[in-house]
C-alpha positions in Angstrom: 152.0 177.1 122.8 148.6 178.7 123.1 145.4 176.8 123.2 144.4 177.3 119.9 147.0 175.5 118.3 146.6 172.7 120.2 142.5 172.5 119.3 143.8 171.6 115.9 145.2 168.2 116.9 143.5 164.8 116.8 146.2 162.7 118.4 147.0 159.4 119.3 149.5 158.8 122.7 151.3 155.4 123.1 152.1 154.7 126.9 148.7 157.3 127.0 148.1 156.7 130.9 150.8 156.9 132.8 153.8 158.8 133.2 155.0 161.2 130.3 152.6 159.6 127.9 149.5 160.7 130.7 150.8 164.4 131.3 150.5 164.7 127.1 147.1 163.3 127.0 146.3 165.4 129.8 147.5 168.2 128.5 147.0 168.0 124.4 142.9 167.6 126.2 142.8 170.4 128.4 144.0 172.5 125.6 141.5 171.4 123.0 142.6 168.8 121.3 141.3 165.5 121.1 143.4 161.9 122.0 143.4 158.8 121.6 145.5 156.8 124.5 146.9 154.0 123.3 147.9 151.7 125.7 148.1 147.9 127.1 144.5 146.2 128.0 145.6 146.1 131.7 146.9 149.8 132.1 144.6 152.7 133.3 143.5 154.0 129.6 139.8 152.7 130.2 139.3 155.1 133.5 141.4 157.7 132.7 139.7 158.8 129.3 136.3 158.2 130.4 137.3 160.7 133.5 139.4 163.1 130.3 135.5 163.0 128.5 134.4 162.8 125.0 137.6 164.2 123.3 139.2 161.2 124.7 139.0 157.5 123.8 140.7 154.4 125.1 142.7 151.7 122.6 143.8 148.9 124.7 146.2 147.7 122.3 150.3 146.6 122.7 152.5 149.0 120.2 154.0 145.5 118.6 150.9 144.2 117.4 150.0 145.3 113.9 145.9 144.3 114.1 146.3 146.7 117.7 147.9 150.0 116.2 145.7 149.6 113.4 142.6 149.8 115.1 144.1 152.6 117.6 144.6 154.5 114.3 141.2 153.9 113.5 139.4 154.3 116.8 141.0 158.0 115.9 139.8 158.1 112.5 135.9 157.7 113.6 135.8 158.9 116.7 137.2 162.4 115.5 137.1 162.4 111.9 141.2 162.4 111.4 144.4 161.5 112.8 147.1 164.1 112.4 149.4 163.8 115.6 151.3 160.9 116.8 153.5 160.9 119.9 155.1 157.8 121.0 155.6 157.6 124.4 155.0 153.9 125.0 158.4 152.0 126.1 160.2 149.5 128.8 163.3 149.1 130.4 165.0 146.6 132.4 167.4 147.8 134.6 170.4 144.8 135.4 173.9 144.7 134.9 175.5 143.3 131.6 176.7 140.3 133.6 176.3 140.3 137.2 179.7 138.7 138.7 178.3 138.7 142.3 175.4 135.9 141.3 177.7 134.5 137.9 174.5 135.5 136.0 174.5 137.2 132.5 171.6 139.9 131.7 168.3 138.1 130.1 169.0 137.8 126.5 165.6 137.5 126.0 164.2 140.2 128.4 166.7 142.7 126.2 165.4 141.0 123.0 161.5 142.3 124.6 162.9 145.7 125.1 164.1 146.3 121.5 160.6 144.8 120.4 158.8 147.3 122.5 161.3 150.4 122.0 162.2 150.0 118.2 159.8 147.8 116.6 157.4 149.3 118.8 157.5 153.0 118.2 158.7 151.7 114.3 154.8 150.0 114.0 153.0 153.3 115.2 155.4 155.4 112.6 154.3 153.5 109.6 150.6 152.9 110.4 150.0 156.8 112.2 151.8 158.0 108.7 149.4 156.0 106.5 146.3 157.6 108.4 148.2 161.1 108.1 148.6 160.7 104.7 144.9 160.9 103.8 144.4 164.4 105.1 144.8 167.6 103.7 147.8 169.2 103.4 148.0 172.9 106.0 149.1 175.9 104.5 152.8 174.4 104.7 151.9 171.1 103.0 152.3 169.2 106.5 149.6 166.7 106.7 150.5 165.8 110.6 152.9 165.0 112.8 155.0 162.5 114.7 156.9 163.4 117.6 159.0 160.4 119.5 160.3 160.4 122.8 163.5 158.6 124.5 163.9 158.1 128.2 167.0 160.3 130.1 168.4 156.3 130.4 169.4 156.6 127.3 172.1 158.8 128.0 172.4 157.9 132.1 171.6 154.2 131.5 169.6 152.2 134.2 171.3 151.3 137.3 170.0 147.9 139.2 169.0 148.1 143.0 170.3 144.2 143.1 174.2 142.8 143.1 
């Protein structure tokens, strides 16, 4: 994709400053375009898009909370005048066995319950409130007003395999 397609985009990355969330910030900025990273308060997000420069801003937010996407969406919105890409990249994983027969111990009901939260709700709550923001801009030349693009980890087909019994 050249350069000049991406200088269109003012984008907002969940899971912006590390791993495949960080290589699209990185590279959505080096081509033009303009990001917001969205990611928890204790991640790297604060450093990395002061380091990215001014067509990159930091949302310490947690992709469950409504109040936090919201103002991610508008920390796009008035820093560079729109929001038309979304790319969710933010998610978590725990890797243990369904029931682990070695220690008699069942998998975490409620560590699984945090990674549907995270993973569906999640990705879910940046959907609905990106699409609201998208909504107000003009249509393209194709009557697209922006776009989401989500992303799934290769565990989903491989699953997670534990280092532990």
């Amino acid at each position: 994709t050249s350069a000049a397609c991406f200088s269109v985009f003012e984008g907002l990355v969940t899971g912006g400053s590390s791993g495949l969330g960080l290589a699209t910030v990185e590279r959505l900025v080096q081509n033009g375009a303009s990001a917001v990273i969205l990611d928890l308060p204790s991640s790297d997000g604060a450093a990395l898009a002061e380091k990215l420069g001014e067509r990159c801003a930091f949302a310490p937010a947690d992709v469950t909370s409504e109040a936090d996407v919201q103002s991610a969406v508008s920390l796009a919105r008035e820093k560079f005048g729109k929001l038309d890409l979304a790319v969710n990249c933010a998610g978590i994983a725990v890797a243990f066995k369904t029931y682990n027969f070695k220690k008699d111990l069942p998998h975490s009901l409620e560590d699984f319950q945090r990674v549907i939260n995270v993973n569906i709700a999640g990705t879910f709550n940046v959907i609905r409130l990106a699409v609201g923001e998208m909504g107000k801009n003009e249509p393209d030349a194709d009557g697209h007003r922006g776009c989401i693009i989500n992303t799934a980890s290769v565990a989903a087909f491989d699953g997670q395999f534990p280092h532990c019994g």
